[in-house]
PDB file of the backbone (N, CA, C, O) and the ligand in Angstrom, with CONECT records:
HET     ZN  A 101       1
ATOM      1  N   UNK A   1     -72.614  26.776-134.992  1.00  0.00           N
ATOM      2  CA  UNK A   1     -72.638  25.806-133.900  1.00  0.00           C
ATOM      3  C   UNK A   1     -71.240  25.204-133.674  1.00  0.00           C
ATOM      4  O   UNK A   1     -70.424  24.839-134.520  1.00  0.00           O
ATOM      5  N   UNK A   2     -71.124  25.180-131.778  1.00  0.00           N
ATOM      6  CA  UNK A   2     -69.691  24.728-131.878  1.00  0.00           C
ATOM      7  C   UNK A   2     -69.890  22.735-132.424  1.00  0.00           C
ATOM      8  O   UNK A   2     -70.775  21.900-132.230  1.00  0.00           O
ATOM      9  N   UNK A   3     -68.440  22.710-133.195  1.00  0.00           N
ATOM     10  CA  UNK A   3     -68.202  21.174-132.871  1.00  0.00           C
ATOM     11  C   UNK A   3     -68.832  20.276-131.928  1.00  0.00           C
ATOM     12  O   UNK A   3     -69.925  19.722-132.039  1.00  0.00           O
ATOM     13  N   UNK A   4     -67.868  20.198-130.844  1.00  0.00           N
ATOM     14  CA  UNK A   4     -68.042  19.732-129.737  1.00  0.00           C
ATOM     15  C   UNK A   4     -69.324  19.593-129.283  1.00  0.00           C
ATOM     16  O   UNK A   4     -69.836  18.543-128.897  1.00  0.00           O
ATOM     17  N   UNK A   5     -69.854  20.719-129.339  1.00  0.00           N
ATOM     18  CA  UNK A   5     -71.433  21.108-129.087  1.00  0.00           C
ATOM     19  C   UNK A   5     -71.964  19.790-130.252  1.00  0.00           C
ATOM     20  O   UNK A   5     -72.398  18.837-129.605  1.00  0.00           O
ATOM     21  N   UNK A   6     -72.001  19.625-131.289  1.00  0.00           N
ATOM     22  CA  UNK A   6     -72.435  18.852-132.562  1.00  0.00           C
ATOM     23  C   UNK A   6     -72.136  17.520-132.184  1.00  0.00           C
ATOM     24  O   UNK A   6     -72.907  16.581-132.386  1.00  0.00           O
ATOM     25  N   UNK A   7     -70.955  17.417-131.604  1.00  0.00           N
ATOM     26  CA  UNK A   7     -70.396  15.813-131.149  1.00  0.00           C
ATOM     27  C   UNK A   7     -71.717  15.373-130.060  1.00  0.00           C
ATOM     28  O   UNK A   7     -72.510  14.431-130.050  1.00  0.00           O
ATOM     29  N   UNK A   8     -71.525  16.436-129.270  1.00  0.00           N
ATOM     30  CA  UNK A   8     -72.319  15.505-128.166  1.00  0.00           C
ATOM     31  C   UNK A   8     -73.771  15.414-128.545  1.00  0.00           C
ATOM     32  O   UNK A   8     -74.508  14.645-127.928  1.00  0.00           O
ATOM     33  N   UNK A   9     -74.349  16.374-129.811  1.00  0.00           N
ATOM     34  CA  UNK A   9     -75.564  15.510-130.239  1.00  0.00           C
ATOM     35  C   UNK A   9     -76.080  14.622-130.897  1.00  0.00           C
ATOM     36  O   UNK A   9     -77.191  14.095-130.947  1.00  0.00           O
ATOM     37  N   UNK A  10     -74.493  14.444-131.741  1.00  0.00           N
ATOM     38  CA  UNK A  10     -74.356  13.332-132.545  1.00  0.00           C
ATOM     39  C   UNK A  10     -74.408  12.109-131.824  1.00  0.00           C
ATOM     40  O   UNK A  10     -74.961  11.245-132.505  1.00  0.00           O
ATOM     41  N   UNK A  11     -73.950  11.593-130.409  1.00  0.00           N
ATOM     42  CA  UNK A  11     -73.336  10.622-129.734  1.00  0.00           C
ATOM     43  C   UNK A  11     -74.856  10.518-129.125  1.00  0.00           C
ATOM     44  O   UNK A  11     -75.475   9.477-129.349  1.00  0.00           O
ATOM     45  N   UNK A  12     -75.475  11.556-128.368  1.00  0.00           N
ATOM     46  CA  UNK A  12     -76.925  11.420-127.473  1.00  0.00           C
ATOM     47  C   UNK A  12     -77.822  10.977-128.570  1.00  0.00           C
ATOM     48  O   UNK A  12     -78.693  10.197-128.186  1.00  0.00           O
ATOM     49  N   UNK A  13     -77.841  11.304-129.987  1.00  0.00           N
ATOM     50  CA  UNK A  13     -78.804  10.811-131.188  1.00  0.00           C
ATOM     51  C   UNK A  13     -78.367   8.879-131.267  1.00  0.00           C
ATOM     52  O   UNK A  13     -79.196   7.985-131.435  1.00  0.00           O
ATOM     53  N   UNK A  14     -77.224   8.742-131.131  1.00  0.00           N
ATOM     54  CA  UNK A  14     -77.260   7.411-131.376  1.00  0.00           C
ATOM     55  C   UNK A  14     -77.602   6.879-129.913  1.00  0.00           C
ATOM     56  O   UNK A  14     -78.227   5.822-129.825  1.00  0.00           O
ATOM     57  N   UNK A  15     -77.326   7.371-129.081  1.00  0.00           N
ATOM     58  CA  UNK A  15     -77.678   6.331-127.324  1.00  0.00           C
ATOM     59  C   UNK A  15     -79.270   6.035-127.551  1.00  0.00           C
ATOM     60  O   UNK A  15     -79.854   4.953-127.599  1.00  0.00           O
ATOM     61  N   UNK A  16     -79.692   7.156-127.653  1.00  0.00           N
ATOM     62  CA  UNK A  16     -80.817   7.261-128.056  1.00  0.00           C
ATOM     63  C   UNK A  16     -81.642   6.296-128.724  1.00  0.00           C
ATOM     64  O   UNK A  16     -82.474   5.535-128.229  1.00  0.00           O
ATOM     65  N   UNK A  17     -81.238   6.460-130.101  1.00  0.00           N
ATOM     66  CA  UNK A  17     -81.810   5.652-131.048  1.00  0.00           C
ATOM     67  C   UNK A  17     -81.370   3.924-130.441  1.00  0.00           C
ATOM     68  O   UNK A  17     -82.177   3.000-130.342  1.00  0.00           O
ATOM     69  N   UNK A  18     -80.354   3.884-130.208  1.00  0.00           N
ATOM     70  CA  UNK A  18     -80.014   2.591-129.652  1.00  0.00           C
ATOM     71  C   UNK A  18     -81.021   1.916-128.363  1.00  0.00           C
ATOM     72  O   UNK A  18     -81.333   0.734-128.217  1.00  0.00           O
ATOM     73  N   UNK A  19     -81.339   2.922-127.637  1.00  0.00           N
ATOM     74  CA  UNK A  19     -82.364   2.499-127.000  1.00  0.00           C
ATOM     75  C   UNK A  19     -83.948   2.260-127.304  1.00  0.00           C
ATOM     76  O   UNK A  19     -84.559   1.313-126.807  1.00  0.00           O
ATOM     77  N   UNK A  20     -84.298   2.816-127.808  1.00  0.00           N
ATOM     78  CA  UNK A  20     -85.468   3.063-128.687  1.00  0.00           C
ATOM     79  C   UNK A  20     -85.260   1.745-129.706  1.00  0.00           C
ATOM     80  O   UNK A  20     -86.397   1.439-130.063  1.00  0.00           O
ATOM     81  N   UNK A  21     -84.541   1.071-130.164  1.00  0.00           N
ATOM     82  CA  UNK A  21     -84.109  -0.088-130.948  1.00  0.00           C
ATOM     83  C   UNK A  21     -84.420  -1.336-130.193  1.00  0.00           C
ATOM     84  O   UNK A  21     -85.198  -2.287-130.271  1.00  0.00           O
ATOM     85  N   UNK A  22     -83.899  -1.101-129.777  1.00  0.00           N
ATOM     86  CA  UNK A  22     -83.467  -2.372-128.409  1.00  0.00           C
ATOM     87  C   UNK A  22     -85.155  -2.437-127.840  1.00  0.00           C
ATOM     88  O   UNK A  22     -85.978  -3.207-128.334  1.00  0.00           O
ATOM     89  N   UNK A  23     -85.454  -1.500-126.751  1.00  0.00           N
ATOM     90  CA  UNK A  23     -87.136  -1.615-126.868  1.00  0.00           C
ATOM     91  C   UNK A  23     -88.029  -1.863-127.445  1.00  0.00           C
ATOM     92  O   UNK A  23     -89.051  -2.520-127.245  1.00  0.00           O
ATOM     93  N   UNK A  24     -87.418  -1.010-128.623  1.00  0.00           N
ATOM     94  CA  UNK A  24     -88.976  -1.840-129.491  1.00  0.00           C
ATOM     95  C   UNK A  24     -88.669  -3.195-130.239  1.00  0.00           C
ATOM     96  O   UNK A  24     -89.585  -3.734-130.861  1.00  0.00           O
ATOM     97  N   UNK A  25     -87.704  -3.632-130.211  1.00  0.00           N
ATOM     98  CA  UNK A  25     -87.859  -5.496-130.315  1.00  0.00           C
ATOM     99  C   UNK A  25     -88.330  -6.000-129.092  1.00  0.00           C
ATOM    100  O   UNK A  25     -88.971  -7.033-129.287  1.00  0.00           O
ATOM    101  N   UNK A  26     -88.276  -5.723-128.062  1.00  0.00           N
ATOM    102  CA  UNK A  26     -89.054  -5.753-127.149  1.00  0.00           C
ATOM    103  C   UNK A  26     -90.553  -5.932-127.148  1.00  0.00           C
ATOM    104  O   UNK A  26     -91.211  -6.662-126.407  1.00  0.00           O
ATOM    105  N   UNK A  27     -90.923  -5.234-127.994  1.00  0.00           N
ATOM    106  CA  UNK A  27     -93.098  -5.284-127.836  1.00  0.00           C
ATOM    107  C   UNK A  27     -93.394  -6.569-128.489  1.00  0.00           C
ATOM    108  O   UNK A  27     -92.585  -7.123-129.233  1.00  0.00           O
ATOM    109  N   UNK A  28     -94.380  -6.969-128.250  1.00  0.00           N
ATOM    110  CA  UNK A  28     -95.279  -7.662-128.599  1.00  0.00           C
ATOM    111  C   UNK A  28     -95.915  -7.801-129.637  1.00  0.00           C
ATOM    112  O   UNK A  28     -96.253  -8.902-130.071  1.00  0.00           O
ATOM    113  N   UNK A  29     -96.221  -6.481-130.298  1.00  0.00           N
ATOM    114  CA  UNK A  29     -96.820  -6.415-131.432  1.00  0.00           C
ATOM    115  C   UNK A  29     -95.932  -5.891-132.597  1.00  0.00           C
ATOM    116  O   UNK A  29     -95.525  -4.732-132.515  1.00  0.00           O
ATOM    117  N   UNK A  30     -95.565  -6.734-133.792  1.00  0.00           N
ATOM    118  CA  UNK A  30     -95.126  -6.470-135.001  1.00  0.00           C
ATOM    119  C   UNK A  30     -95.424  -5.308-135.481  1.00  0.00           C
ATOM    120  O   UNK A  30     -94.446  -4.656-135.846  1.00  0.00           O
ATOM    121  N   UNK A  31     -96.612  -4.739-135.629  1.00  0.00           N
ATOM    122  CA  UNK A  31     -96.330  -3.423-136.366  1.00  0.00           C
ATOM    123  C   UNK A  31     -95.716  -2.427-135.286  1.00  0.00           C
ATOM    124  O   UNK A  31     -94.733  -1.819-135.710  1.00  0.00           O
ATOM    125  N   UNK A  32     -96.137  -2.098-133.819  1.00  0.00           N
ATOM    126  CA  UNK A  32     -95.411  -1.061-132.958  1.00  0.00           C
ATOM    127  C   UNK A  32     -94.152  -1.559-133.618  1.00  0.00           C
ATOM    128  O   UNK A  32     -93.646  -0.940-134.555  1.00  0.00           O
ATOM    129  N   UNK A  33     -93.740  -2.463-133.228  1.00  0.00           N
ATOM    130  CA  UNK A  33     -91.824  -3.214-133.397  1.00  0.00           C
ATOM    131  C   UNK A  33     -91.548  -2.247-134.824  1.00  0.00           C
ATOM    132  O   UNK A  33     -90.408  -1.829-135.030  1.00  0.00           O
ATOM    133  N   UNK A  34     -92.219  -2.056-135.399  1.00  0.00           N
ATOM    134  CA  UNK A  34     -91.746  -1.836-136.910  1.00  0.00           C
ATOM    135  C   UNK A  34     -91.292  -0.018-136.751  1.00  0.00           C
ATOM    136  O   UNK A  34     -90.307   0.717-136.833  1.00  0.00           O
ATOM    137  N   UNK A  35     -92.697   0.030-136.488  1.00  0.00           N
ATOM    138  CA  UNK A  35     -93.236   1.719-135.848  1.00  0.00           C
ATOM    139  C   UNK A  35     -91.887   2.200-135.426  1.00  0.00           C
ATOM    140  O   UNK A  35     -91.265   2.867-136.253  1.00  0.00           O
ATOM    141  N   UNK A  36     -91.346   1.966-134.275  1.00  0.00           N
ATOM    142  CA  UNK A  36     -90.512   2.142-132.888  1.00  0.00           C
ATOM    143  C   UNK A  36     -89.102   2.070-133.506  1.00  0.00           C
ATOM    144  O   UNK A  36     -88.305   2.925-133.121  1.00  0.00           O
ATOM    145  N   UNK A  37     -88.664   1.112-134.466  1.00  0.00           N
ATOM    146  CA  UNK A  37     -87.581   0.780-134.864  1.00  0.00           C
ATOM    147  C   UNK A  37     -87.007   1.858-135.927  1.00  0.00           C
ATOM    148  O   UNK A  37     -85.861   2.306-135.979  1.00  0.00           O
ATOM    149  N   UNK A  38     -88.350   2.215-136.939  1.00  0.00           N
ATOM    150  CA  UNK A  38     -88.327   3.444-137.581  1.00  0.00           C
ATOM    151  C   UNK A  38     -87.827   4.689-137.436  1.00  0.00           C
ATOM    152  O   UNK A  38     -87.099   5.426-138.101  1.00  0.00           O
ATOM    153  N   UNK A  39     -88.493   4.752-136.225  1.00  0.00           N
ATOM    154  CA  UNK A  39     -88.299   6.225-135.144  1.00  0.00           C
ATOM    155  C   UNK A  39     -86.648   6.192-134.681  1.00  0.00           C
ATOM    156  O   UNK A  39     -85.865   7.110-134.925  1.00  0.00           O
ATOM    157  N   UNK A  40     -86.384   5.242-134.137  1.00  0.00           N
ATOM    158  CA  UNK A  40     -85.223   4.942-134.108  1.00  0.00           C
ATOM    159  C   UNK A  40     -83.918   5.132-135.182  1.00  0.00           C
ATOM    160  O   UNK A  40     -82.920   5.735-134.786  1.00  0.00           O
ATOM    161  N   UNK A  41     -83.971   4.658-136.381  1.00  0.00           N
ATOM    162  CA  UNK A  41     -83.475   4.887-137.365  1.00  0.00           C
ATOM    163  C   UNK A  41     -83.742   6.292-137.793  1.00  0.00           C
ATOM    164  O   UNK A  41     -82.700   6.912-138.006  1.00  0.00           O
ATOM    165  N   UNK A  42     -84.675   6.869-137.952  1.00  0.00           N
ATOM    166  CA  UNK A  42     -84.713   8.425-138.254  1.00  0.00           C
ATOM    167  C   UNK A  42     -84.440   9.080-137.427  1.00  0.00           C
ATOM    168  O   UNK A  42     -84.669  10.259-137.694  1.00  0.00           O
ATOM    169  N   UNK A  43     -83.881   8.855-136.120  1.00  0.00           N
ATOM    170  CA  UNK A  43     -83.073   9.853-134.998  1.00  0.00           C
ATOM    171  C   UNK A  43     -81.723   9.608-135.557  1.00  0.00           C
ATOM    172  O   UNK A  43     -80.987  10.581-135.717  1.00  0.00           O
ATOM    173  N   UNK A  44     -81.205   8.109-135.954  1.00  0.00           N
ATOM    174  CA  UNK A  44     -79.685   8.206-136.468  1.00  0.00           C
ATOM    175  C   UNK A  44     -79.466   9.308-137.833  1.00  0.00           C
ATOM    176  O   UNK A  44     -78.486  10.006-138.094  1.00  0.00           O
ATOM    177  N   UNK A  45     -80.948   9.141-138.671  1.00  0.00           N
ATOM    178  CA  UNK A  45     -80.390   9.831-139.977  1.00  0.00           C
ATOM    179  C   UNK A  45     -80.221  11.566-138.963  1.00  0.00           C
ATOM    180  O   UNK A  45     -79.300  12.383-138.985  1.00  0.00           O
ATOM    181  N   UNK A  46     -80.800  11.569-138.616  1.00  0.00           N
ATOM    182  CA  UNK A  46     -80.745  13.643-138.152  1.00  0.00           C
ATOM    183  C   UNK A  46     -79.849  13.205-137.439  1.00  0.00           C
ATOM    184  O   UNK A  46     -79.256  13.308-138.514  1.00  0.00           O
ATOM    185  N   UNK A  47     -79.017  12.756-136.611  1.00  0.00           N
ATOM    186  CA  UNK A  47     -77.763  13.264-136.118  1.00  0.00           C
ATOM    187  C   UNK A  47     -76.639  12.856-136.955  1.00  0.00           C
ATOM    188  O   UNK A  47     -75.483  13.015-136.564  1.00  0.00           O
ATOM    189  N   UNK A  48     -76.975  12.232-138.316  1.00  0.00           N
ATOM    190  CA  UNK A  48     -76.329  12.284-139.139  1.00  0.00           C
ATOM    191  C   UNK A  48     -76.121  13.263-140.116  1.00  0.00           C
ATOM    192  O   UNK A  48     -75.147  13.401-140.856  1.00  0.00           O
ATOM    193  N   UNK A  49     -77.485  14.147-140.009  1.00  0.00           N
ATOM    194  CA  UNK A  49     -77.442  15.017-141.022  1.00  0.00           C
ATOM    195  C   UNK A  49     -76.702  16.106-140.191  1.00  0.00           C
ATOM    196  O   UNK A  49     -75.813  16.801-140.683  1.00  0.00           O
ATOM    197  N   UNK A  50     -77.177  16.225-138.728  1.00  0.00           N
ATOM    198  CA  UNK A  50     -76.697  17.707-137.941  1.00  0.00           C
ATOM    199  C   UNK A  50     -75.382  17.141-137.921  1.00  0.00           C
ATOM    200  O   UNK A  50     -74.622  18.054-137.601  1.00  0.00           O
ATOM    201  N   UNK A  51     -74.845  16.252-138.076  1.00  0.00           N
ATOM    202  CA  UNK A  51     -73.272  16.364-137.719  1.00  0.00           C
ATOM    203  C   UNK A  51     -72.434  16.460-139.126  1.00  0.00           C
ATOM    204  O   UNK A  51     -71.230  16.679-138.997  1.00  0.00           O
ATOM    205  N   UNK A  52     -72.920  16.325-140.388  1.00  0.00           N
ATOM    206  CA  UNK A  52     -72.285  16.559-141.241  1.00  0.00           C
ATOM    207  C   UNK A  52     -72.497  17.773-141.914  1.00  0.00           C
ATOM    208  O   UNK A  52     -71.772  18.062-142.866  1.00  0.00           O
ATOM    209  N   UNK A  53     -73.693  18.769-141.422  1.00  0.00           N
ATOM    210  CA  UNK A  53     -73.320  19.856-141.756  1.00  0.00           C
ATOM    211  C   UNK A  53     -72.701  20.740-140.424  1.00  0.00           C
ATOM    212  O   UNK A  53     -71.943  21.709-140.479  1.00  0.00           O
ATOM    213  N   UNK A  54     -72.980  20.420-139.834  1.00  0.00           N
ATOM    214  CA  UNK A  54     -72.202  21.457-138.539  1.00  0.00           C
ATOM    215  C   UNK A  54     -70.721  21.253-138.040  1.00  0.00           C
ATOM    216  O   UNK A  54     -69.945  22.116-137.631  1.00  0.00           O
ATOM    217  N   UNK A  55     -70.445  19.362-138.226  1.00  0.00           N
ATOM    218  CA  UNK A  55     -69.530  19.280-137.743  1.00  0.00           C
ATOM    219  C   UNK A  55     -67.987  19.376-138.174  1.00  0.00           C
ATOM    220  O   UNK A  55     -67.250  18.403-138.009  1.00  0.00           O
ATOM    221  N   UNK A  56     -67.475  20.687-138.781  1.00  0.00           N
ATOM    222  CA  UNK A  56     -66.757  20.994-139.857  1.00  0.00           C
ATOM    223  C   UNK A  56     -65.788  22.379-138.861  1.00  0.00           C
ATOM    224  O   UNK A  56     -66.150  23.011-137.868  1.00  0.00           O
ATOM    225  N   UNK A  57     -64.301  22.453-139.770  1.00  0.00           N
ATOM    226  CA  UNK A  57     -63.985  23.037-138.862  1.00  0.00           C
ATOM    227  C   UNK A  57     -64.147  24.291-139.348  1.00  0.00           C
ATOM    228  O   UNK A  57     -64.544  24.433-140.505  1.00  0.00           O
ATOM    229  N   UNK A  58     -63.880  25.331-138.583  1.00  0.00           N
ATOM    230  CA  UNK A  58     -64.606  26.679-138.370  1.00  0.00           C
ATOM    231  C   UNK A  58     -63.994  27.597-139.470  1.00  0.00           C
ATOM    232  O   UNK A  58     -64.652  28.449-140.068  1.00  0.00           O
ATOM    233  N   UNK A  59     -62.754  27.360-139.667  1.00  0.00           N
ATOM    234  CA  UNK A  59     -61.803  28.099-140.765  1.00  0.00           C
ATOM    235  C   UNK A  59     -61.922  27.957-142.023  1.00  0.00           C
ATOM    236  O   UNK A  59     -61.852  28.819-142.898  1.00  0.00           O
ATOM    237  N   UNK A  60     -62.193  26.301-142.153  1.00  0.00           N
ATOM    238  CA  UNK A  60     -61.719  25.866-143.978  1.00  0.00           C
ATOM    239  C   UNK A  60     -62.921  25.168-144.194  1.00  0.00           C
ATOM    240  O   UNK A  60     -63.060  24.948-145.398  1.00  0.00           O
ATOM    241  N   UNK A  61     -63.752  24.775-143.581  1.00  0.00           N
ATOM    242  CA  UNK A  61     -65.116  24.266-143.255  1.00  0.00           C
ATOM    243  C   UNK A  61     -65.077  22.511-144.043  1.00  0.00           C
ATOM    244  O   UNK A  61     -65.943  21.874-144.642  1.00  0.00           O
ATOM    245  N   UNK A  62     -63.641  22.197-143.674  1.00  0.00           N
ATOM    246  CA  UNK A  62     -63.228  20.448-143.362  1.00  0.00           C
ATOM    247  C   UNK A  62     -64.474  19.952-142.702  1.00  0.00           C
ATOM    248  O   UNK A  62     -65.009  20.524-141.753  1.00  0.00           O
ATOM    249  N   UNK A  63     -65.081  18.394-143.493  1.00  0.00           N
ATOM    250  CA  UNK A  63     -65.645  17.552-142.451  1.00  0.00           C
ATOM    251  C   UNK A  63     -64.624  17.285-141.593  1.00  0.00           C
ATOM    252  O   UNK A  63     -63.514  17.218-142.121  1.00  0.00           O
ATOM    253  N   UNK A  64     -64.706  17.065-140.073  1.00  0.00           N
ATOM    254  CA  UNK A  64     -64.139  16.402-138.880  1.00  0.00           C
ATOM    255  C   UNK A  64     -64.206  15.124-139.002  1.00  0.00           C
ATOM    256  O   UNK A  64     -65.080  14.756-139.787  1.00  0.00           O
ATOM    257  N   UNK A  65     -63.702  14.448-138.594  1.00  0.00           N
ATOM    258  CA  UNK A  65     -63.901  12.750-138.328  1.00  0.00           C
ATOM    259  C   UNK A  65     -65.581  12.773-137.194  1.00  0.00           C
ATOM    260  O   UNK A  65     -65.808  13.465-136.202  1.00  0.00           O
ATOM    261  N   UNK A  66     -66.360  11.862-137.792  1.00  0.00           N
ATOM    262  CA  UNK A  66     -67.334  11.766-137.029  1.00  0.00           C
ATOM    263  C   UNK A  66     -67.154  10.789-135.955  1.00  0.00           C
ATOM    264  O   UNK A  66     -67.924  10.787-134.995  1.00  0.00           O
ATOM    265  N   UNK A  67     -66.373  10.120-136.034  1.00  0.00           N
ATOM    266  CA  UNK A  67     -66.433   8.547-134.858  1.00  0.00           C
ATOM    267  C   UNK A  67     -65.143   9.636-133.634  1.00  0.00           C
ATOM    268  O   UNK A  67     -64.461  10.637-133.854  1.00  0.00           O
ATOM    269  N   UNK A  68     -65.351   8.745-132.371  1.00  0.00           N
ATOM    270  CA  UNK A  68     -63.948   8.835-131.902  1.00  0.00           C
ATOM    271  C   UNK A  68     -64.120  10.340-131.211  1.00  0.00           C
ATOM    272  O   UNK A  68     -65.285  10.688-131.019  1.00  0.00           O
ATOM    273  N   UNK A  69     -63.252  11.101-130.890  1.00  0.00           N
ATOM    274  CA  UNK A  69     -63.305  12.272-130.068  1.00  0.00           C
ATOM    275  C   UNK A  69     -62.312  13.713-131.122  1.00  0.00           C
ATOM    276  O   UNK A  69     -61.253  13.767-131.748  1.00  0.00           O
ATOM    277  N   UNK A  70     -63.372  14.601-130.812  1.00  0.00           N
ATOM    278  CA  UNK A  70     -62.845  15.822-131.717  1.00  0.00           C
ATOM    279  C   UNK A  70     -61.351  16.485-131.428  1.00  0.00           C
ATOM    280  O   UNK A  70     -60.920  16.925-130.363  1.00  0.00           O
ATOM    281  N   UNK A  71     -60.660  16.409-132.807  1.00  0.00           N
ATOM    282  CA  UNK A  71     -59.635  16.841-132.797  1.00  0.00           C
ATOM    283  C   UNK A  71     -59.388  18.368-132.165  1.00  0.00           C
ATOM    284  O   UNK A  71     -60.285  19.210-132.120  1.00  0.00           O
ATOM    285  N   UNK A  72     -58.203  18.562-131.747  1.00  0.00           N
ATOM    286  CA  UNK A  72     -57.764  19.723-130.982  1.00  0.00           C
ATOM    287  C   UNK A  72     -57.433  20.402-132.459  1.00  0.00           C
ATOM    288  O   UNK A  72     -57.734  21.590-132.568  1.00  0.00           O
ATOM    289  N   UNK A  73     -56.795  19.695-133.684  1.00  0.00           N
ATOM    290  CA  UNK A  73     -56.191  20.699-134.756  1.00  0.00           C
ATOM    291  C   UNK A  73     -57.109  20.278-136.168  1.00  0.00           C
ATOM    292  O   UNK A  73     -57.340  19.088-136.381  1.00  0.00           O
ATOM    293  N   UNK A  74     -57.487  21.082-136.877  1.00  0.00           N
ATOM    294  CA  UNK A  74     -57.894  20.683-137.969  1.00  0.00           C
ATOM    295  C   UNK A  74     -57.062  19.787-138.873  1.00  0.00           C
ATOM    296  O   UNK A  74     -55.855  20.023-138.915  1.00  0.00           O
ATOM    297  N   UNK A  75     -57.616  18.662-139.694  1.00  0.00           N
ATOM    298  CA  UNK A  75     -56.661  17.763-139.996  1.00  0.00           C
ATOM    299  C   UNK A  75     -56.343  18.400-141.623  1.00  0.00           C
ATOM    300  O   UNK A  75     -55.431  18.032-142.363  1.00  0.00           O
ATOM    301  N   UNK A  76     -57.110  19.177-141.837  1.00  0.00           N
ATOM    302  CA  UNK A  76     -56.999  19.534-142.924  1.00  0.00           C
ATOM    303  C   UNK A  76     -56.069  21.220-143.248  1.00  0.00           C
ATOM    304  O   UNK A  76     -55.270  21.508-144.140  1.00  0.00           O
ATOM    305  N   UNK A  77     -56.559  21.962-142.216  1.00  0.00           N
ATOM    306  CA  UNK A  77     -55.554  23.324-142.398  1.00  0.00           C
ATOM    307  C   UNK A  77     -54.808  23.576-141.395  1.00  0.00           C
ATOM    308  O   UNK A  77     -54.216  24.642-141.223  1.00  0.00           O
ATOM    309  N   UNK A  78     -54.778  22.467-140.547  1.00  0.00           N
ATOM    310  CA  UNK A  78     -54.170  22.557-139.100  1.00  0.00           C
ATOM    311  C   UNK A  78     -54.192  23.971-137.650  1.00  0.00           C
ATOM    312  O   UNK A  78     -53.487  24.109-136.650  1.00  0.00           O
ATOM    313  N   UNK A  79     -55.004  24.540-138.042  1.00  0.00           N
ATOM    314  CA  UNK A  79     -55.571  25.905-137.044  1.00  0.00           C
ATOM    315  C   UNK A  79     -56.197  24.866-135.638  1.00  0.00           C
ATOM    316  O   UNK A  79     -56.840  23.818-135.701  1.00  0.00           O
ATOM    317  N   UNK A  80     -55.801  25.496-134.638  1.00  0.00           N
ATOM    318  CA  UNK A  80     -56.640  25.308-133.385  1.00  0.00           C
ATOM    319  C   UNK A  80     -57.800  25.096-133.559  1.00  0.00           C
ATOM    320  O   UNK A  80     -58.270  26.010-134.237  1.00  0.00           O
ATOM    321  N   UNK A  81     -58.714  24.176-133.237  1.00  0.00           N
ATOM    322  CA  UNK A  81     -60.339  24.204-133.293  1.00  0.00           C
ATOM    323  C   UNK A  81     -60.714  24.090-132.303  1.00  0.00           C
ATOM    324  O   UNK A  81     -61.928  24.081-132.100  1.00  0.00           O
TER     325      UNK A  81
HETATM  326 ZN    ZN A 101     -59.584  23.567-141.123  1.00  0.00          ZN2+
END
């Protein structure tokens, strides 16, 4: 899987979950709130998990920086990525 490709599911997993957060403090009822918030948090862990195994560079299989925008050079063997 490309990077880039990995970034942008890493970034849509947190909008995501961020919304799904935000809503469900929203309900009315304490256990949904709990429910909803859950769901939420376990969308951050999987785009945490898909981005730390995928998001590595292709040559030396370096973690990338996860925050921020993907490097053009590996920081670690310096090859084009
Ligand atoms: Zn590298």
């Amino acid at each position: 899987m490309d990077h880039r490709k990995v970034r942008k599911i890493y970034w849509i997993c947190w909008l995501l979950a961020s919304v799904i957060v935000v809503l469900g403090a929203l309900l009315p009822d304490e256990k949904m709130q709990k429910i909803v918030i859950a769901i939420g948090i376990i969308i951050v862990i999987f785009g945490n998990i898909i981005a730390i195994c995928f998001m590595r560079c292709p040559y030396c299989r370096g973690l990338l920086n996860l925050r921020g925008f993907s490097p053009d050079y590996c920081p670690y063997c310096g090859k084009k990525i």
